[in-house]
N, C-alpha and C positions, 0 to 999 in steps of 0.2 A: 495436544499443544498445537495453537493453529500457527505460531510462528517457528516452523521448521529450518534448521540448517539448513539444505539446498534449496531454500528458500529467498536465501539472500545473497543478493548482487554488489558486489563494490566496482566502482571507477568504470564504470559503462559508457558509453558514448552512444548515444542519439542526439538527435538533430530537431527535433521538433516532437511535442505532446503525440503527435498521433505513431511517430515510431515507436514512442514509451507505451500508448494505450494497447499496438501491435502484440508487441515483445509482452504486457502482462497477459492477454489475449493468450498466446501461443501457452504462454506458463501454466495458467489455469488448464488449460487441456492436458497438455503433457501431466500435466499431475492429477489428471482425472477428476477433477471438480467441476468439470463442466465440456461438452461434449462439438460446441459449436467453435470458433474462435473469432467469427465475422460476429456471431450474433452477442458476444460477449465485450466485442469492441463497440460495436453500438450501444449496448448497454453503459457504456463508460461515458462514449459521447450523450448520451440521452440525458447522465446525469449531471455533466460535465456542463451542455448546456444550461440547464436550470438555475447554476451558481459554479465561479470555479472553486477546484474541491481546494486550490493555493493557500496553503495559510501563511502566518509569517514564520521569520526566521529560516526560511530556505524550505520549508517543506509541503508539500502535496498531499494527499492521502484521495485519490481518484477511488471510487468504490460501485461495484455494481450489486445490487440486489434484486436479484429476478432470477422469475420463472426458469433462467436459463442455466444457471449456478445448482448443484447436486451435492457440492458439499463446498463447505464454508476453508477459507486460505487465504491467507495474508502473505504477501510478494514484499521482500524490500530490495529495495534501489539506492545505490547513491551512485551519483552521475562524477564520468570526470569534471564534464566542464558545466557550468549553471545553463539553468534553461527559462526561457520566458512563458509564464504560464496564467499571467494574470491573477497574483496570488491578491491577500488582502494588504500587505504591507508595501505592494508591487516589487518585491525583491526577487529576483532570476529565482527557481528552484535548483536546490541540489541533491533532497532526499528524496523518494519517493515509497512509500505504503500504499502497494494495490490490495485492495480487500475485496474480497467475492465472498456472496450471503447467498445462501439459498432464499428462495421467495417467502414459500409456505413457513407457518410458525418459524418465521427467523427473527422476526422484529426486536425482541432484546435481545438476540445474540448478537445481529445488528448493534445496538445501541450499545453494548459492554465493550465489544470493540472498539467503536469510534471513539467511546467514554476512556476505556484504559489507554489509551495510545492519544488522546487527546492532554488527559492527566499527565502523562511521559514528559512530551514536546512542548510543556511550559518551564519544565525543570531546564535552568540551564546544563545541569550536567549532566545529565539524557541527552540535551540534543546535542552536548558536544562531542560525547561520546559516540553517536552515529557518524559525523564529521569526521573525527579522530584514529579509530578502528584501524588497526593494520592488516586484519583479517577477520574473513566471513566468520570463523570459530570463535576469536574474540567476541565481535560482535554478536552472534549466535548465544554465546552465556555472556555477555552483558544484557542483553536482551529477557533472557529466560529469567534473571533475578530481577529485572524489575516490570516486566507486564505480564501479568496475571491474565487470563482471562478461561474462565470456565465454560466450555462448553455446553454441557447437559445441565445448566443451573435453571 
């Protein structure tokens, strides 16, 4: 299950994208998926600039896929206060989905990810229920019944 309990963050406070890209950074290591946390935060920026990852309706989904990633982990976030992140609808962010892919053969694990959690965040009552959530556990098993995503497929 790549979306783990102590995985997920409610009512956070940062100040700007690049505290947010830190703090997934630091996560990813601490939970052994990845060994650098500078080199994993450039990863985010490298992808970050290419396009922002902002979608609409308040949420983000920043993701690295690289060389630098050793096993694959999804980060969630919900911020106390909204944040400016150049989304597509240009509305502040409040959720955030860090995802980290290993390089090698990850390319559809890659893509089932961004695919399930993309499918999720059109449901109204998915994203309301990220907003909603009185706690990580709630959210934790609302989460678990509705995004699938298999690893070794």
């Amino acid at each position: 299950m790549l979306i783990a309990r102590e995985n997920i963050f409610l009512n956070k406070n940062f100040s700007s994208k690049g505290e947010i890209f830190q703090f997934l950074s630091q996560q990813a290591v601490e939970r052994g998926w990845a060994a650098d946390a500078e080199k994993i935060e450039a990863d985010l920026w490298a992808r970050e600039n290419q396009y922002s990852t902002g979608f609409e309706g308040q949420i983000a989904i920043p993701h690295a896929k690289t060389v630098n990633v050793t096993e694959a982990g999804v980060i969630f976030i919900r911020l106390q206060q909204a944040l400016d992140w150049e989304s597509l609808d240009d509305s502040p962010i409040k959720i955030v989905f860090g995802l980290f892919v290993p390089e090698s053969g990850a390319q559809l694990l890659h893509l089932k990810i961004i695919n399930s959690l993309a499918s999720q965040i059109v449901e109204d009552d998915f994203r309301q229920q990220l907003f909603d959530a009185k706690s990580e556990d709630e959210l934790f098993n609302y989460m678990q019944s509705r995004v699938v995503i298999e690893e070794d497929a």
